[in-house]
N, C-alpha and C positions, 0 to 999 in steps of 0.2 A: 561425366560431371553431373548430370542431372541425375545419376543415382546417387551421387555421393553426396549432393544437397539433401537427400530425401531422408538420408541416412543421419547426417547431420542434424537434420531438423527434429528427427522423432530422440535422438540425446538431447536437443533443447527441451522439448517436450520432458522428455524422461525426470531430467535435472530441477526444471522448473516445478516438476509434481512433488521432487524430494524437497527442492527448497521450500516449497508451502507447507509439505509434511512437518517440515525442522523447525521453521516458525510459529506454526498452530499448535505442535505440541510445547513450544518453548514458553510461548504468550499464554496458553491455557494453565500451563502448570502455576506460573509467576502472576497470572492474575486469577488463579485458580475459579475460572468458569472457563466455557468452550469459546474457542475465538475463531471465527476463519481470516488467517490473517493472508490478505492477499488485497494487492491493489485491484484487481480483476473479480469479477464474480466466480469465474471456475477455479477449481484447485490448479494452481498457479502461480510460482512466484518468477516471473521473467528474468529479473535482476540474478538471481542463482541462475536459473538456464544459461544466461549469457557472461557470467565469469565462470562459468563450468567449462561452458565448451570453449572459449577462451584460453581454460586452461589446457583440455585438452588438443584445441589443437596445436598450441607452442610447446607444450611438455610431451604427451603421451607418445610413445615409442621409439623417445628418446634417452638415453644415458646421462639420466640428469641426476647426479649424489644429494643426496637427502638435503642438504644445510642452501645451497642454491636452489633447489626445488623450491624449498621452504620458504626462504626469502623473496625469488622472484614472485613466485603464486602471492605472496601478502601485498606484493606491490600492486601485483595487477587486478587483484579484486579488487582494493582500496580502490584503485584509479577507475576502476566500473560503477563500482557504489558512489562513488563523491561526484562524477558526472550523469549519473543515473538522479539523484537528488538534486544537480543542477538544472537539469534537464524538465523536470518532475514540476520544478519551481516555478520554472518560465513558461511552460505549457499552461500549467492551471491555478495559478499568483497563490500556490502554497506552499507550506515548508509539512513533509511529510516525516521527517523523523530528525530529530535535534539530538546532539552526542553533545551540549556543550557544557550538561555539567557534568560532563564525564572528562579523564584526565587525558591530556597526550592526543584532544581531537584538532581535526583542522575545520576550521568555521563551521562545526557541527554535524557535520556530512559524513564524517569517519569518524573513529577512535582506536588506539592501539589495539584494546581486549579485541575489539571486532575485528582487527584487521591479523591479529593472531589464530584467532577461532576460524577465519576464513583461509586463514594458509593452511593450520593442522584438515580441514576438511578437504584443500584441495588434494594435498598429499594423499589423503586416504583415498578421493576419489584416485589420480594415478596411479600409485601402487596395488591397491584394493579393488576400488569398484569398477573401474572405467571397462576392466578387462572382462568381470562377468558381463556388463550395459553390452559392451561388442558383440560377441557372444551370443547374448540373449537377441539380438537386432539380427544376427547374421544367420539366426536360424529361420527365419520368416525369407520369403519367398521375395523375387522382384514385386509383384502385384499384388502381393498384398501389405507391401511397403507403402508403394502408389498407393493406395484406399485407403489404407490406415493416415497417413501424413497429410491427404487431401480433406480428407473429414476430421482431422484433428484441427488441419488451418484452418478451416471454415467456420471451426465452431468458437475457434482463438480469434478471429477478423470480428467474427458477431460481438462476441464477449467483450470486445476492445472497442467497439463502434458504442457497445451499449452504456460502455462507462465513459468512454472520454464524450459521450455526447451528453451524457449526465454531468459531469462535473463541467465542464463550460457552460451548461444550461443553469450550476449552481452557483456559479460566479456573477452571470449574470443579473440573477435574482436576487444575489446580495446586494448587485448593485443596484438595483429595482429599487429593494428595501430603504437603501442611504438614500438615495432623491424622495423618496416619501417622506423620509425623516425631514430633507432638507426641506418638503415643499412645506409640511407643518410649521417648522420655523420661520419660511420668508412670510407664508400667511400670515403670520402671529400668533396660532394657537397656541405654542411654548416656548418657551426663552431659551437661547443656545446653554444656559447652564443647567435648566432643567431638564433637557434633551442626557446632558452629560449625565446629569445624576440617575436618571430614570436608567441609562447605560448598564451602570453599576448594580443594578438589581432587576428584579423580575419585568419582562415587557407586558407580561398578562394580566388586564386590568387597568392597565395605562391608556391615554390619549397615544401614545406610540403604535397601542396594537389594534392599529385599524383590520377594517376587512381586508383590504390589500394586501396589509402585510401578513397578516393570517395566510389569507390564501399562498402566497409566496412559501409562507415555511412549510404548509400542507404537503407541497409539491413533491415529487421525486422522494417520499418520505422512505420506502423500501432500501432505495439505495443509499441517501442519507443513512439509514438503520444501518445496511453492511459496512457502510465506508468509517463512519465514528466508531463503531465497534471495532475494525480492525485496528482503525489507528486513532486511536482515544487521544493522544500529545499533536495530533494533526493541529495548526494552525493556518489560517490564514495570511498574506502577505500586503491585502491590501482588504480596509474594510474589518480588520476582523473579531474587535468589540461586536459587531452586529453576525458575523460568522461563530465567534464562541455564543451568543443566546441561541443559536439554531443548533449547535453541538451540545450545547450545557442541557439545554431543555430534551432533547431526546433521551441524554443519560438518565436526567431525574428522573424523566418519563418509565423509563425501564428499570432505574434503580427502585421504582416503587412496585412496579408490576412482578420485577424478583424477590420483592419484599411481602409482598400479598401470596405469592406461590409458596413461598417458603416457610409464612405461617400459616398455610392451609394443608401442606404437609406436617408440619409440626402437627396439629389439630385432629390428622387421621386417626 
């Protein structure tokens, strides 16, 4: 048993590397710049790891005709994706990817194309891949299975401490932010409608953007930078008028800093 977890684990691994490969080349093409699109800082997309091997282990080695393959796999990814985004929501009060102007979704979390594009992949993984992945795993030794999958946890544990302790730290500080707002207001410095309007447009150069709140957005800026670039439509779920000026302002931020590179290469 504890080799067969081990063995399992490094297909998680395996699947999770292709899933961020599929999505970074997908996201970089469609917003033609480099994206590393991953919830996690390493090359990593969990969410594939874990409808992969999902799928491999209810389908793989079984006699299963193309048209049920097909179908069950579309269910059962859907049903990982749409609790992996419920999951996603309640952990850290965000909505990380919305399908809802897309056709045929259920509350945003799925959509048929995806849930198509997820079945034709698993299929290729059982038919296709799954059997070199074997293979390639079952030429490596007991021990250095062991080493391999313990240094790959470890550095997966790190990676997962460093972000989900980032994004609770950044919800926080949002909420930091709104009591700032709100103390401005009870003091009297600005009226509940001028708070609103100020909202709706730049905080910088406002009575809103005190030191505190400066320092607040300063914070954790690195991984603020990875996390709006990978997921640019990320919203907030509580607060996030004040959560979009801390994602809008990084963009600007960096849609001018590619805009200065790119007329100083023009200029070579």
């Amino acid at each position: 048993m504890y080799v067969s977890l081990i063995t399992y684990f490094l297909y998680f691994i395996i699947y999770s590397f292709l899933g961020w490969l599929y999505e970074s080349i997908l996201c970089s093409i469609t917003g033609k710049k480099l994206v590393n699109r991953g919830f996690l800082n390493g090359p990593v997309c969990p969410v594939y790891g874990f409808g992969a091997l999902l799928i491999v282990l209810v389908f793989y080695g079984k006699e299963t005709s193309l048209l049920p393959l097909f179908l069950s796999s579309m269910v059962l990814t859907s049903v990982v994706e749409y609790f992996t985004a419920v999951l996603l929501e309640k952990l850290f009060h965000a909505r990380w990817w919305d399908y809802s102007g897309r056709p045929f979704n259920i509350h945003g979390r799925v959509y048929l194309t995806g849930a198509l594009v997820f079945a034709t992949l698993s299929v290729f993984i059982i038919r296709f891949l799954h059997p070199f992945v074997e293979s390639m795993i079952g030429t490596l030794s007991s021990s250095s299975k062991a080493t391999l999958s313990i240094t790959l946890f470890l550095i997966l544990l790190i990676d997962l401490f460093i972000t989900v302790r980032h994004l609770l730290l950044l919800h926080l500080r949002i909420s930091a932010v709104r009591d700032e707002f709100d103390r401005l207001v009870k003091e009297g410095e600005l009226k509940l409608d001028e708070l609103r309007q100020i909202l709706q447009s730049k905080l910088e150069g406002t009575v809103l953007y005190t030191d505190r709140v400066k320092a607040l957005f300063q914070k954790g800026r690195y991984q603020n930078k990875r996390i709006f670039n990978a997921f640019p439509n990320l919203t907030a779920l509580k607060n996030n008028e004040i959560f979009s000026k801390l994602k809008n302002s990084f963009l600007e931020n960096k849609k001018k800093l590619d805009d200065k590179i790119r007329n100083f290469n023009n200029h070579l």
